[in-house]
N, CA, C and O atoms as a printed pandas DataFrame, in Angstrom:
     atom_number atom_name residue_name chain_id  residue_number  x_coord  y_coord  z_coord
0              1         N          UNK        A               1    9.394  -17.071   -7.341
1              2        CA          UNK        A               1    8.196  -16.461   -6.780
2              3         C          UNK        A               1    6.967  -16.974   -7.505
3              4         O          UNK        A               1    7.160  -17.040   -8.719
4              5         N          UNK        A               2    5.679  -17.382   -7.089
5              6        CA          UNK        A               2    4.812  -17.722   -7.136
6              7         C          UNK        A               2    3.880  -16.414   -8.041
7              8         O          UNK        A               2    3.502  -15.278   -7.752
8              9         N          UNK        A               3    3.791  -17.209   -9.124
9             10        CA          UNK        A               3    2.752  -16.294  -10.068
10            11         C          UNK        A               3    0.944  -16.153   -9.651
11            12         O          UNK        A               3    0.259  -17.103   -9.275
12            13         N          UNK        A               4    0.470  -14.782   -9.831
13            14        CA          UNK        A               4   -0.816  -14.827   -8.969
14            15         C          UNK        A               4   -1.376  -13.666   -9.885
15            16         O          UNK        A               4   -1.316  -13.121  -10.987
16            17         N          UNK        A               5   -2.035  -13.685   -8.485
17            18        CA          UNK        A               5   -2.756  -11.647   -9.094
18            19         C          UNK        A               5   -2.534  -11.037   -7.224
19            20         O          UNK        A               5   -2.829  -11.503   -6.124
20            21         N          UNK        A               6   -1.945   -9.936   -7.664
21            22        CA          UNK        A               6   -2.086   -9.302   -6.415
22            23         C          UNK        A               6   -2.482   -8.014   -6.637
23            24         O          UNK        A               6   -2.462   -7.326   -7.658
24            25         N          UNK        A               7   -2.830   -7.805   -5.564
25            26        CA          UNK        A               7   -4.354   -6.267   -5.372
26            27         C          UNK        A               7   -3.309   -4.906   -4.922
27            28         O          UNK        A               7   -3.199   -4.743   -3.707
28            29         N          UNK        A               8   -2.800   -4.256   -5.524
29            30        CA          UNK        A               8   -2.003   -3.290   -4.861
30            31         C          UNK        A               8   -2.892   -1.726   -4.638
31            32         O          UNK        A               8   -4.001   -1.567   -5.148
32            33         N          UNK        A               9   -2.304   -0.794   -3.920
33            34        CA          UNK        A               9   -3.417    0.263   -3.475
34            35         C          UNK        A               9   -2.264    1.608   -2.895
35            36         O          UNK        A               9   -1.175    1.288   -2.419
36            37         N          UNK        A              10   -2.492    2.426   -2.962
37            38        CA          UNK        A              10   -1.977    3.724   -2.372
38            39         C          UNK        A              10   -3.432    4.784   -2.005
39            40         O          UNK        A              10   -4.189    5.472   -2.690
40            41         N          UNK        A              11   -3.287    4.420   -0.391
41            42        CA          UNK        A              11   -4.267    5.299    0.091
42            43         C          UNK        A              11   -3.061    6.777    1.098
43            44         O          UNK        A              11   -1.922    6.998    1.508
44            45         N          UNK        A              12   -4.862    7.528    0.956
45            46        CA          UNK        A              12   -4.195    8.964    2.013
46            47         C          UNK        A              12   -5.197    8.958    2.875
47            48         O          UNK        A              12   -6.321    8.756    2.417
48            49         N          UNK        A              13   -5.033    9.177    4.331
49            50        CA          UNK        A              13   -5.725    9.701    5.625
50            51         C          UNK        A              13   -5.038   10.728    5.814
51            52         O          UNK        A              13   -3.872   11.124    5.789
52            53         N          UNK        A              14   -6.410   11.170    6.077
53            54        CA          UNK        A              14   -6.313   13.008    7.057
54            55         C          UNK        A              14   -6.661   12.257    8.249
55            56         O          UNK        A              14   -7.615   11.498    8.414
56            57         N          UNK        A              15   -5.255   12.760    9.474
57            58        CA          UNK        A              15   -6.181   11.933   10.609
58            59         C          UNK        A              15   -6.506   12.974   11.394
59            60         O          UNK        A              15   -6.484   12.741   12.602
60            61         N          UNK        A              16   -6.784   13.989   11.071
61            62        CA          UNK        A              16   -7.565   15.036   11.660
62            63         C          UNK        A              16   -9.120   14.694   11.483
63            64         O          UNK        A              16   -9.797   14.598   12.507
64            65         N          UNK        A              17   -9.652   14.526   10.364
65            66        CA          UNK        A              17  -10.694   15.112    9.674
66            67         C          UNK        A              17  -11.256   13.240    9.144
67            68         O          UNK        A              17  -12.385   13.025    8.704
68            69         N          UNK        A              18  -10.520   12.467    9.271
69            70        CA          UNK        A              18  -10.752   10.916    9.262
70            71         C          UNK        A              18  -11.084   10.608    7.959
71            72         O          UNK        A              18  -11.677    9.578    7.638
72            73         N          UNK        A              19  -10.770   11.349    7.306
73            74        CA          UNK        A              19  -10.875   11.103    5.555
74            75         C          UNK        A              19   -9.935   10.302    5.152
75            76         O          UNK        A              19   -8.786   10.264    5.592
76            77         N          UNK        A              20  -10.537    9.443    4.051
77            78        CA          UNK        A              20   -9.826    7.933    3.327
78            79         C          UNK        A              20  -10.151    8.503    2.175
79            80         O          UNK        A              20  -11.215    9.100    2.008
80            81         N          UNK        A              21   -8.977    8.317    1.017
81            82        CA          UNK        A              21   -9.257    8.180   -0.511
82            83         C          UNK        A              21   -8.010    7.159   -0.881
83            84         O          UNK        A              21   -6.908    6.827   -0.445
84            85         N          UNK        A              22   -8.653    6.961   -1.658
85            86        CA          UNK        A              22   -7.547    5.724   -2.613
86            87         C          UNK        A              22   -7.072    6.379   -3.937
87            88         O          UNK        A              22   -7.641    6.411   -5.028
88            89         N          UNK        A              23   -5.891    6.886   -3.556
89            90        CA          UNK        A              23   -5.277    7.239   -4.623
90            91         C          UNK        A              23   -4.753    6.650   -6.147
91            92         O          UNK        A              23   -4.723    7.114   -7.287
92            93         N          UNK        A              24   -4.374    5.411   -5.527
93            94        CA          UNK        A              24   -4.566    4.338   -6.895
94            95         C          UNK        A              24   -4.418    2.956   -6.670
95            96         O          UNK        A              24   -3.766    2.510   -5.726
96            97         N          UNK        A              25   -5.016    2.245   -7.527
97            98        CA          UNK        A              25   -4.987    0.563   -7.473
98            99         C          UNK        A              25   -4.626    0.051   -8.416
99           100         O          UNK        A              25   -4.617    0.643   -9.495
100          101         N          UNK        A              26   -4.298   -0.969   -8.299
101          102        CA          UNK        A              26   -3.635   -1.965   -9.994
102          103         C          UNK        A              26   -3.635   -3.098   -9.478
103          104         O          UNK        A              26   -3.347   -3.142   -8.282
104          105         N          UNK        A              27   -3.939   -4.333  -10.162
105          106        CA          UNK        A              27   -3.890   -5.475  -10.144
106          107         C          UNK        A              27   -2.553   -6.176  -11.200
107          108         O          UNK        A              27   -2.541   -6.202  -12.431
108          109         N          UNK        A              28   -1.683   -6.609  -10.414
109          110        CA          UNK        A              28   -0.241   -7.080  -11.106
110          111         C          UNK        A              28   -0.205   -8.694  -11.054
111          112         O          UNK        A              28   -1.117   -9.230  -10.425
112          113         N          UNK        A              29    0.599   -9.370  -11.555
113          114        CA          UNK        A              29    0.733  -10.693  -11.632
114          115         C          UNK        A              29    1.801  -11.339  -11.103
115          116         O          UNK        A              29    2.045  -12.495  -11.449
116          117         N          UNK        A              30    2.617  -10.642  -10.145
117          118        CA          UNK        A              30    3.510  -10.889   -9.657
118          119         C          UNK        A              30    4.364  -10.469   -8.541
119          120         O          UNK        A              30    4.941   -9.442   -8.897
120          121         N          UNK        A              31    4.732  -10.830   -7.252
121          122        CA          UNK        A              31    5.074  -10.073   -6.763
122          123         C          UNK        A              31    6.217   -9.143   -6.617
123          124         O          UNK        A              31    6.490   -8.266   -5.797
124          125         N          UNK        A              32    6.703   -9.535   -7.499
125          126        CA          UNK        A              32    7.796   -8.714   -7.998
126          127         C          UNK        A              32    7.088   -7.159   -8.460
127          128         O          UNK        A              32    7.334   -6.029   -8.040
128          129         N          UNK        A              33    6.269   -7.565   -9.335
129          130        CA          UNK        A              33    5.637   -6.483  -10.185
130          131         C          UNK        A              33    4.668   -5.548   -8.975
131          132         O          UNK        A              33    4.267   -4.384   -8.936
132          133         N          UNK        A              34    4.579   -6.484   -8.254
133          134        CA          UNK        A              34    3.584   -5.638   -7.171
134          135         C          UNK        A              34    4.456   -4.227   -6.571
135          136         O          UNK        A              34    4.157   -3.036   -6.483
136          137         N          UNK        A              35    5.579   -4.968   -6.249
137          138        CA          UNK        A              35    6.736   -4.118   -5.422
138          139         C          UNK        A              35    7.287   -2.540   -6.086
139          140         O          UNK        A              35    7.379   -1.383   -5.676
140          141         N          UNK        A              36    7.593   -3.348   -7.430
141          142        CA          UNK        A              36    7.649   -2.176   -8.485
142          143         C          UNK        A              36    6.532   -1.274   -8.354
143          144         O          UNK        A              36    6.712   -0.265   -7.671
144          145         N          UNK        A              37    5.390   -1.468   -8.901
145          146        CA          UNK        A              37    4.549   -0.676   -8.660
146          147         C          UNK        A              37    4.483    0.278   -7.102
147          148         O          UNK        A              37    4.467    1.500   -6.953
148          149         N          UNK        A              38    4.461   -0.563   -6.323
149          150        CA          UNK        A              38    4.441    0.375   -4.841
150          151         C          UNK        A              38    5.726    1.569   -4.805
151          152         O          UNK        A              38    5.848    2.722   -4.392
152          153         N          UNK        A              39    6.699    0.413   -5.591
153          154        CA          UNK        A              39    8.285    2.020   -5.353
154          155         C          UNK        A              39    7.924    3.020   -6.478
155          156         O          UNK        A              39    8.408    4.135   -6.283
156          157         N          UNK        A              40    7.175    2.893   -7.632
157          158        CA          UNK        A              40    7.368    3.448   -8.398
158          159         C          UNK        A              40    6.046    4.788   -7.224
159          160         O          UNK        A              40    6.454    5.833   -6.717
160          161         N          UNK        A              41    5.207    4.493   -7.162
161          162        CA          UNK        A              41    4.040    5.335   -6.219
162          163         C          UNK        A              41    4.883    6.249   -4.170
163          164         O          UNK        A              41    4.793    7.199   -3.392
164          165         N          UNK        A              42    5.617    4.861   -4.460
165          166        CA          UNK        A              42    6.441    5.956   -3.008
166          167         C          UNK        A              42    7.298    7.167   -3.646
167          168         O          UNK        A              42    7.308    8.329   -3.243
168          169         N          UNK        A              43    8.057    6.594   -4.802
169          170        CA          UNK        A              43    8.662    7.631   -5.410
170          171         C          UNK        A              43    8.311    9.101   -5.551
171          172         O          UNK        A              43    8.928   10.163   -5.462
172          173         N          UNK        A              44    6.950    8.688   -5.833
173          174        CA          UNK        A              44    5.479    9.827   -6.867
174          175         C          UNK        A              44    5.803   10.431   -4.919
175          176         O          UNK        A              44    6.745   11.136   -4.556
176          177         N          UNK        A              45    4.945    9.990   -4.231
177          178        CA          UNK        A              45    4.425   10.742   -2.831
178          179         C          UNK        A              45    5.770   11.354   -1.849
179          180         O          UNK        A              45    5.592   11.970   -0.798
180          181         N          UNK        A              46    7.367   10.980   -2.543
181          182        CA          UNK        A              46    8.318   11.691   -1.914
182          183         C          UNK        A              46    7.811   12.985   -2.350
183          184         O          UNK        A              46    7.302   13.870   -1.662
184          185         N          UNK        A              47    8.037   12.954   -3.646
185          186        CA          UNK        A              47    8.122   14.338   -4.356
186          187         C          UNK        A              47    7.404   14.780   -4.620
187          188         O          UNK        A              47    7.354   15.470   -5.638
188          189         N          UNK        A              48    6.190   14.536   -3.565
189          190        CA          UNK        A              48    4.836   15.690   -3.342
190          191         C          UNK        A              48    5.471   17.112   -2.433
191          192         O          UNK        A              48    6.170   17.273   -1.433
192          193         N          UNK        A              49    4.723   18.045   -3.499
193          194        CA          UNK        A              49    5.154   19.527   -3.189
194          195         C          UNK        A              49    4.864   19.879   -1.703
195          196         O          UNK        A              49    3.785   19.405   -1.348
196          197         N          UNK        A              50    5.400   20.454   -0.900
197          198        CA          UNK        A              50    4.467   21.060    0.363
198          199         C          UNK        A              50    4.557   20.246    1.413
199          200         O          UNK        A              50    4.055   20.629    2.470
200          201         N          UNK        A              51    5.006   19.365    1.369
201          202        CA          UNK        A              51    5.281   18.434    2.527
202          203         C          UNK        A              51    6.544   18.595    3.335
203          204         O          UNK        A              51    7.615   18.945    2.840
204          205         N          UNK        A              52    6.380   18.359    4.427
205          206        CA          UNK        A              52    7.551   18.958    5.594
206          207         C          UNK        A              52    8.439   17.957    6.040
207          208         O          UNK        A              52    8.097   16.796    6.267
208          209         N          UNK        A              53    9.698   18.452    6.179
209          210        CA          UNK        A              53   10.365   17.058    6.904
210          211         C          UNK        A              53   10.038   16.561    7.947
211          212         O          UNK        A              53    9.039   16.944    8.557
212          213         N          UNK        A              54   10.986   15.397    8.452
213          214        CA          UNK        A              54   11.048   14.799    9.605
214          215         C          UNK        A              54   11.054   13.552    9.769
215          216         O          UNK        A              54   11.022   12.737    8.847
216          217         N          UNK        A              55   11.111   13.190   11.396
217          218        CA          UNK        A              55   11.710   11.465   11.042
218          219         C          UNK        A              55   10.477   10.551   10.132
219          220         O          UNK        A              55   10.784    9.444    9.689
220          221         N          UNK        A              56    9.030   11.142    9.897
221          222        CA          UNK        A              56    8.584   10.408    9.354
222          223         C          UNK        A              56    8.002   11.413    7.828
223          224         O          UNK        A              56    6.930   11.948    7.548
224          225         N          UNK        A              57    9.051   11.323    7.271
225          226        CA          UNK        A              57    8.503   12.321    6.293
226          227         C          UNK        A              57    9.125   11.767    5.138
227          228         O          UNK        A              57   10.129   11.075    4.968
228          229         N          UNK        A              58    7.873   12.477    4.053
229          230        CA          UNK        A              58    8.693   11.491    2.709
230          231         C          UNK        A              58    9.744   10.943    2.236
231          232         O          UNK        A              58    9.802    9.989    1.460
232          233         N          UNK        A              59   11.089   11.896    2.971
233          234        CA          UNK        A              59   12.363   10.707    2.634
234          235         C          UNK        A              59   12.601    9.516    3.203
235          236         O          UNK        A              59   13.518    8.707    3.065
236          237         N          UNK        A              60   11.695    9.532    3.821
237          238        CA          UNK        A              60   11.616    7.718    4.447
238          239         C          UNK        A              60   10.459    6.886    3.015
239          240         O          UNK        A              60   10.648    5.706    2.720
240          241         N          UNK        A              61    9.533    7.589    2.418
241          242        CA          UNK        A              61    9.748    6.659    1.186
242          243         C          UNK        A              61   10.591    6.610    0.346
243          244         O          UNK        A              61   10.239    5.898   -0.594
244          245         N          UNK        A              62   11.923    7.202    0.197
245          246        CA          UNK        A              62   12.786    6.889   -0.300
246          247         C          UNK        A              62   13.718    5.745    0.150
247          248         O          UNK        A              62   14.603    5.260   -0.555
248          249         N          UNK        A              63   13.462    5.431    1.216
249          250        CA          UNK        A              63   14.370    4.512    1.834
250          251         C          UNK        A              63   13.741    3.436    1.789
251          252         O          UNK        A              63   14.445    2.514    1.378
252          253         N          UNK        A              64   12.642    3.138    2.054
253          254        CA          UNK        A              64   12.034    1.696    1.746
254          255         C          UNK        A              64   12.007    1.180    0.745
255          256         O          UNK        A              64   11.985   -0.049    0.683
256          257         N          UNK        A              65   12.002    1.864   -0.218
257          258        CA          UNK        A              65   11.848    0.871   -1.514
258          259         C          UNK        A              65   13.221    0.287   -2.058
259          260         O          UNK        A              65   13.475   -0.781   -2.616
260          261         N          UNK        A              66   14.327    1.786   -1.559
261          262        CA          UNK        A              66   15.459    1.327   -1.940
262          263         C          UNK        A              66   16.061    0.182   -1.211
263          264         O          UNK        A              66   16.709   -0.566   -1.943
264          265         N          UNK        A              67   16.006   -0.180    0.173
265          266        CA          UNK        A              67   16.322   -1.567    0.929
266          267         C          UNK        A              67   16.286   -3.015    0.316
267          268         O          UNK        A              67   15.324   -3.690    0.684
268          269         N          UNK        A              68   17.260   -3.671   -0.646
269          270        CA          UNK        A              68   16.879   -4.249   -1.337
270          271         C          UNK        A              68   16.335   -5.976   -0.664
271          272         O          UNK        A              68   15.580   -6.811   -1.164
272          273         N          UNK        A              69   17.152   -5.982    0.716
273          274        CA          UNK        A              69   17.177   -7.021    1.479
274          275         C          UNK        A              69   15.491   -6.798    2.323
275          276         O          UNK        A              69   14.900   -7.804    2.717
276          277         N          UNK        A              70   15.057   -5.813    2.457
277          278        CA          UNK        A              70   13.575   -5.371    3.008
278          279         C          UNK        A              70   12.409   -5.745    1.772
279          280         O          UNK        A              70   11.364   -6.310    2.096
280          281         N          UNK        A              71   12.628   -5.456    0.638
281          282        CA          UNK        A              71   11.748   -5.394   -0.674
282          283         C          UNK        A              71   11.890   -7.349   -1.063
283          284         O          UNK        A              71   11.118   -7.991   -1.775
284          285         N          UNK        A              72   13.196   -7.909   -0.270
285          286        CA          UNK        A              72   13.102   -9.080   -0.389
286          287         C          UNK        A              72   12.152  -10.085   -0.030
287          288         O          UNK        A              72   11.465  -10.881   -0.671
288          289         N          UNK        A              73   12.348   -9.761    1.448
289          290        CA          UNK        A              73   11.362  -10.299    2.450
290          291         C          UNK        A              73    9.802   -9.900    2.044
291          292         O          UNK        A              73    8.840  -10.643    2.239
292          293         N          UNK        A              74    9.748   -8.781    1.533
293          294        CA          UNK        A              74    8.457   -8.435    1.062
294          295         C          UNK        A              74    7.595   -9.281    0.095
295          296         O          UNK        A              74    6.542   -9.897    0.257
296          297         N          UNK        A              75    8.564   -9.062   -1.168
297          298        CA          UNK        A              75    8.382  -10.266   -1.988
298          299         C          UNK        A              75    8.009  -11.942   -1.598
299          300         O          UNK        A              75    7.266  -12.665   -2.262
300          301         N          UNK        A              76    8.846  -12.375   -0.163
301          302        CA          UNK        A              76    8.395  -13.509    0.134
302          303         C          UNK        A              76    7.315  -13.608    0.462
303          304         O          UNK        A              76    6.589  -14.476   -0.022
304          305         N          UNK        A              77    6.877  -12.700    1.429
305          306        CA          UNK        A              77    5.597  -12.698    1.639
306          307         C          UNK        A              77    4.565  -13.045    1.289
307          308         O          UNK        A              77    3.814  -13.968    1.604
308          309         N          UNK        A              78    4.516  -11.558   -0.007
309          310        CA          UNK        A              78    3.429  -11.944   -0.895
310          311         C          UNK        A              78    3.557  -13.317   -1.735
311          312         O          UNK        A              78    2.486  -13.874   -1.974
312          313         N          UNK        A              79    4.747  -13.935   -2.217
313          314        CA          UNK        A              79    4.805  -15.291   -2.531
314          315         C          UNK        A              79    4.226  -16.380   -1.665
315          316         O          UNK        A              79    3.958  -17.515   -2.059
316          317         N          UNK        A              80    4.035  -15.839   -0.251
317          318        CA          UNK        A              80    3.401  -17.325    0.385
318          319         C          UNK        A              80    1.988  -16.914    0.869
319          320         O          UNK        A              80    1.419  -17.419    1.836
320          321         N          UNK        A              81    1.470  -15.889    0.038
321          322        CA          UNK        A              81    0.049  -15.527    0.262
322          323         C          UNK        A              81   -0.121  -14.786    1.414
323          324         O          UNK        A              81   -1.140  -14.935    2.088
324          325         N          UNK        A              82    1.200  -13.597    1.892
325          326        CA          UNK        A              82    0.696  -13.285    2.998
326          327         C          UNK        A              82    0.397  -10.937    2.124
327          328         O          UNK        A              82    0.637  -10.500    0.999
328          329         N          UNK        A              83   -0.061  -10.350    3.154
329          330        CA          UNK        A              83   -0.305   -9.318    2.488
330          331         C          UNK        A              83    0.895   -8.453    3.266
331          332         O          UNK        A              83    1.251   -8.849    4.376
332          333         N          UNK        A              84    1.530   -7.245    2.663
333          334        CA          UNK        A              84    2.444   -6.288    2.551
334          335         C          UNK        A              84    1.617   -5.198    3.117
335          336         O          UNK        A              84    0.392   -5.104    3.035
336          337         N          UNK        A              85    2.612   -4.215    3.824
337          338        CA          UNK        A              85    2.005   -2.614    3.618
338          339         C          UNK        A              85    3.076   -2.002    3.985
339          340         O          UNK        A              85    4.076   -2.538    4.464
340          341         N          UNK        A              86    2.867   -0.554    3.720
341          342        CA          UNK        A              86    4.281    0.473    4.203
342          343         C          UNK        A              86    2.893    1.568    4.627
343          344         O          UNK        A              86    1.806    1.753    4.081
344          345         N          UNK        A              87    3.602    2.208    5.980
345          346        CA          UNK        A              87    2.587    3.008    6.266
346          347         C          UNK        A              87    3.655    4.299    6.581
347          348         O          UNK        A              87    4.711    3.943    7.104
348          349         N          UNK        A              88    3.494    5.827    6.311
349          350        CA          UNK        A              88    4.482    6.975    6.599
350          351         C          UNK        A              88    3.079    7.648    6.611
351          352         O          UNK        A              88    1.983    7.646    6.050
352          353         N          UNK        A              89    4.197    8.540    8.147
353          354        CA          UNK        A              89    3.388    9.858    8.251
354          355         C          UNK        A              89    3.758   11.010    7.906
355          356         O          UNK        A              89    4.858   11.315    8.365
356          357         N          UNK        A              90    3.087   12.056    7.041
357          358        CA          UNK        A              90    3.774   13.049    6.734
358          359         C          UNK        A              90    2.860   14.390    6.930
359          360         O          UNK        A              90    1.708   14.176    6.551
360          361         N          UNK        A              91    3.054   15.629    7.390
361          362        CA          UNK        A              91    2.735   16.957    7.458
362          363         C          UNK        A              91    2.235   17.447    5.972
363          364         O          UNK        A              91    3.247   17.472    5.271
364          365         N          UNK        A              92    1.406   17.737    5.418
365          366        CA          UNK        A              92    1.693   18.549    4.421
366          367         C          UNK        A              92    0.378   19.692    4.072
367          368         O          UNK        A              92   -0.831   19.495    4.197
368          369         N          UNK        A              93    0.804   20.427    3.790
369          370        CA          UNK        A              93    0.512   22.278    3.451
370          371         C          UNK        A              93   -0.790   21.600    2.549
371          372         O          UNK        A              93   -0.932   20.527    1.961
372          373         N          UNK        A              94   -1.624   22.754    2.751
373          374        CA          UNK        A              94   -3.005   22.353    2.044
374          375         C          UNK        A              94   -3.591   23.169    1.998
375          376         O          UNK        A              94   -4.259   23.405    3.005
376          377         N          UNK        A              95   -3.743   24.355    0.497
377          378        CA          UNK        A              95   -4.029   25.184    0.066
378          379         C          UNK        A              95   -3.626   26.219    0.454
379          380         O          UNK        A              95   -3.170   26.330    1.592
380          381         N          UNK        A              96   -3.711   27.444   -0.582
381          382        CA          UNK        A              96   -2.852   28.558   -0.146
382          383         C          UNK        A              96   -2.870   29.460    1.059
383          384         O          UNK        A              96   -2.576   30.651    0.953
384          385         N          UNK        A              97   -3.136   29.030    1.952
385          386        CA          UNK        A              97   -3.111   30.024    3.368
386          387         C          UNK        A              97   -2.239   29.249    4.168
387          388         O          UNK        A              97   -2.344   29.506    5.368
388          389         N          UNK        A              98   -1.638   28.617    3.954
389          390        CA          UNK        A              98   -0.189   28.087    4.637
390          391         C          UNK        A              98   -0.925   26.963    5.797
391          392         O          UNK        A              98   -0.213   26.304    6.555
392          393         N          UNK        A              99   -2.218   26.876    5.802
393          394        CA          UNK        A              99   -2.522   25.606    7.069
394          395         C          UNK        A              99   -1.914   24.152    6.834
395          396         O          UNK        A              99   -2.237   23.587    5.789
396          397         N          UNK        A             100   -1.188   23.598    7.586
397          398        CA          UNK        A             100   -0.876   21.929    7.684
398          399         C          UNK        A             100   -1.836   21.121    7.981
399          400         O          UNK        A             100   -2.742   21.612    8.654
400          401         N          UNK        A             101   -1.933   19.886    7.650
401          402        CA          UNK        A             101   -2.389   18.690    7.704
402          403         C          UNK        A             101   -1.652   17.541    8.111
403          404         O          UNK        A             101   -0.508   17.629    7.665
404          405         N          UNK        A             102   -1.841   16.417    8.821
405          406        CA          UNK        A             102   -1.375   15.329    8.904
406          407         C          UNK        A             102   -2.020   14.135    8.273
407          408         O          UNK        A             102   -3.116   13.664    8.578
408          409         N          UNK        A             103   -1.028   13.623    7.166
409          410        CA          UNK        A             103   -1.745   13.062    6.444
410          411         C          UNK        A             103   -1.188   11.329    6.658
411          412         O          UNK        A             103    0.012   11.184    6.891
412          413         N          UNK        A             104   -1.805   10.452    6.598
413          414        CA          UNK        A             104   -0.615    8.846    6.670
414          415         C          UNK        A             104   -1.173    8.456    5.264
415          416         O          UNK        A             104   -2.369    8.393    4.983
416          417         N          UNK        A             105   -0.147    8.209    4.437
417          418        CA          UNK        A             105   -0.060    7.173    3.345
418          419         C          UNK        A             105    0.395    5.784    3.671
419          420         O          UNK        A             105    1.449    5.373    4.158
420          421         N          UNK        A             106   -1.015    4.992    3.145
421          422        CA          UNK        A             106   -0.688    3.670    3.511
422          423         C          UNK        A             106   -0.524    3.254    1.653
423          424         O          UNK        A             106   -1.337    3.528    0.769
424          425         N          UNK        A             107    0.798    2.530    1.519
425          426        CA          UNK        A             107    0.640    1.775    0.245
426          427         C          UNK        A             107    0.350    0.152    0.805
427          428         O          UNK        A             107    0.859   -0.358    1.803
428          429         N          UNK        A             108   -0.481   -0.395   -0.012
429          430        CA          UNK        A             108   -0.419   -1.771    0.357
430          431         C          UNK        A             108   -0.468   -2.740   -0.960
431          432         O          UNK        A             108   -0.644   -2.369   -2.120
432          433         N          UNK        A             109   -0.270   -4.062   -0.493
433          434        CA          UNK        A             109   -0.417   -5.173   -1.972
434          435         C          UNK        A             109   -1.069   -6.616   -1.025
435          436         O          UNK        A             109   -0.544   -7.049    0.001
436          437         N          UNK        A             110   -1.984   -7.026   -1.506
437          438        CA          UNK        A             110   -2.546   -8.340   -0.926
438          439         C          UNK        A             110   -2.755   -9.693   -2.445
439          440         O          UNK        A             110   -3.036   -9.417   -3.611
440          441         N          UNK        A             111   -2.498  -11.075   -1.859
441          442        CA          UNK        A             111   -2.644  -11.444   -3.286
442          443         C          UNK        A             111   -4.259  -11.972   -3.094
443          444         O          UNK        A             111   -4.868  -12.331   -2.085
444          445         N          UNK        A             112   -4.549  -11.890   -4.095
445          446        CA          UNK        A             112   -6.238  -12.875   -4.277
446          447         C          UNK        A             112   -6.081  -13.862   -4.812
447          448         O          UNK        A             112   -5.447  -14.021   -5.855
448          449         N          UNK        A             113   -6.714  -14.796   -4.087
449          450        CA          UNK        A             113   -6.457  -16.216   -4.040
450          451         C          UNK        A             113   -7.434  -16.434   -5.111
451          452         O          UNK        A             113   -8.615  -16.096   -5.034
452          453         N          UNK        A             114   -6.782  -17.125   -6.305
453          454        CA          UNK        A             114   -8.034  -18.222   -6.942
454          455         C          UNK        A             114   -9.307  -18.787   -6.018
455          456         O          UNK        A             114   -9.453  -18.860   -4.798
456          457         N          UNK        A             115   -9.879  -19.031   -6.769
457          458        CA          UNK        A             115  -11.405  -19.928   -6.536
458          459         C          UNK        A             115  -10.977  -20.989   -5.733
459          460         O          UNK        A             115  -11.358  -21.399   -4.636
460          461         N          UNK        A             116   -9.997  -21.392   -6.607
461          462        CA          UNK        A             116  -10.121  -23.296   -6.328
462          463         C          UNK        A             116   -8.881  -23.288   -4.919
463          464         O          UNK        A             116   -8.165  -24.195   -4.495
464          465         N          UNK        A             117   -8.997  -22.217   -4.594
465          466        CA          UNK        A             117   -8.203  -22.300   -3.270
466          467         C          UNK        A             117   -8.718  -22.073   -2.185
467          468         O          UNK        A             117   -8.157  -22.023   -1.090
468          469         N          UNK        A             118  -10.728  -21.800   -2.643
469          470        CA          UNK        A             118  -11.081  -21.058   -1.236
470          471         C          UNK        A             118  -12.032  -22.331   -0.947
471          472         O          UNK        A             118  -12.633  -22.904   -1.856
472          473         N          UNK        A             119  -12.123  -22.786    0.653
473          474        CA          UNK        A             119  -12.739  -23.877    0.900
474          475         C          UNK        A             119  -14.349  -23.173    0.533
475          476         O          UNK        A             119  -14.698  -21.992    0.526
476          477         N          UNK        A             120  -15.394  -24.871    0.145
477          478        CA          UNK        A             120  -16.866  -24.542   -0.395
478          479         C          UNK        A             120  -17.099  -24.434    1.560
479          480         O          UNK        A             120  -16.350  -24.655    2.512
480          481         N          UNK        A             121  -18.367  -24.033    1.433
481          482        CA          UNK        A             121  -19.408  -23.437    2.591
482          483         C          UNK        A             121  -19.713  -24.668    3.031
483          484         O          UNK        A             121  -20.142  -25.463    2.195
484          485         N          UNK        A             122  -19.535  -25.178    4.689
485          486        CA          UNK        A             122  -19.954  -26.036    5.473
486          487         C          UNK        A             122  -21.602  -26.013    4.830
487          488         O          UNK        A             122  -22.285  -25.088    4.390
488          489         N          UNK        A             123  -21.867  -27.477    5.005
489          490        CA          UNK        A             123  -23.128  -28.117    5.265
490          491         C          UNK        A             123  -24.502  -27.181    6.008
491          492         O          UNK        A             123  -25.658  -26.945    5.656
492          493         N          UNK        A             124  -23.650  -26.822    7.214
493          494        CA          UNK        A             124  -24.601  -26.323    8.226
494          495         C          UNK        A             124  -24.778  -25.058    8.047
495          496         O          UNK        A             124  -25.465  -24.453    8.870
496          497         N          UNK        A             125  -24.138  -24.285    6.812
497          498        CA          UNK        A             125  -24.782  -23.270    6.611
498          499         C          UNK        A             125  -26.063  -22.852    5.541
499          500         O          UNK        A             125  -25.931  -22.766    4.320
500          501         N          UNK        A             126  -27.334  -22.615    6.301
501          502        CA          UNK        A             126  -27.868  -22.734    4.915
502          503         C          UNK        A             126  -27.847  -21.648    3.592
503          504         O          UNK        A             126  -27.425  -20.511    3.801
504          505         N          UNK        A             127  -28.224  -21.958    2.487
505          506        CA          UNK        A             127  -28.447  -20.979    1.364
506          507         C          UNK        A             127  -28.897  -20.121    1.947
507          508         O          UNK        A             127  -29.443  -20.220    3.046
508          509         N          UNK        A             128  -28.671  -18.649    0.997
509          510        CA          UNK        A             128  -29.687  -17.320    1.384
510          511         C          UNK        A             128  -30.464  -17.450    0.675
511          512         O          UNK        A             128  -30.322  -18.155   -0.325
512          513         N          UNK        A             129  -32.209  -16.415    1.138
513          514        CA          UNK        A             129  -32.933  -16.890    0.253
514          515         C          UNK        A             129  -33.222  -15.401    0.318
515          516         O          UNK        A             129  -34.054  -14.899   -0.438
């Protein structure tokens, strides 16, 4: 696998209410290390309190990370510069008066390309001034 920097991220949407937060980011050097990081964070968001089953409910982040032939292909990916994501939807309870939410956790990992990999600016564009 191709050594880099890749951009990893664990976001939450309310898609009620259209709220985005980024729960956490890290910059890793590998995509191996990227992957780790994402299972170690699906792990964290199974075993969030208050959340309800179902076919798309946190024990399906248990299952993705564990797929070792899925986490493979993943890895290739990000080795040929392409970007990853796992997206689950899950129900979960939100504050004490028993109301639900629908929330989607997107984890993702993208790599950032060095400098000397990004083409310089055509001719015909001019400077800003």
């Amino acid at each position: 696998m191709r050594a880099g920097v890749f951009r990893c991220e664990v976001i939450a949407r309310c898609l009620e209410s259209q709220g985005e937060w980024v729960l956490a980011s890290r910059s890793v050097g590998s995509p191996r290390l990227a992957l780790r990081w994402l299972q170690e964070w699906a792990g964290r968001l199974a075993e969030t309190p208050g959340s309800e089953g179902g076919e798309s409910s946190p024990s399906s982040l248990h299952g993705w990370p564990a797929d070792r032939r899925h986490r493979e292909g993943r890895a290739a990916l990000l080795a040929a510069g392409r970007p990853v994501r796992f997206l689950v939807d899950v129900v979960d309870r939100m504050g004490g008066g028993g109301g639900t939410v629908a929330v989607r956790y997107t984890l993702s990992c993208r790599p950032i390309l060095p400098a000397r990999s990004l083409r310089p600016m055509p001719e015909e564009f001019p400077e800003a001034v």
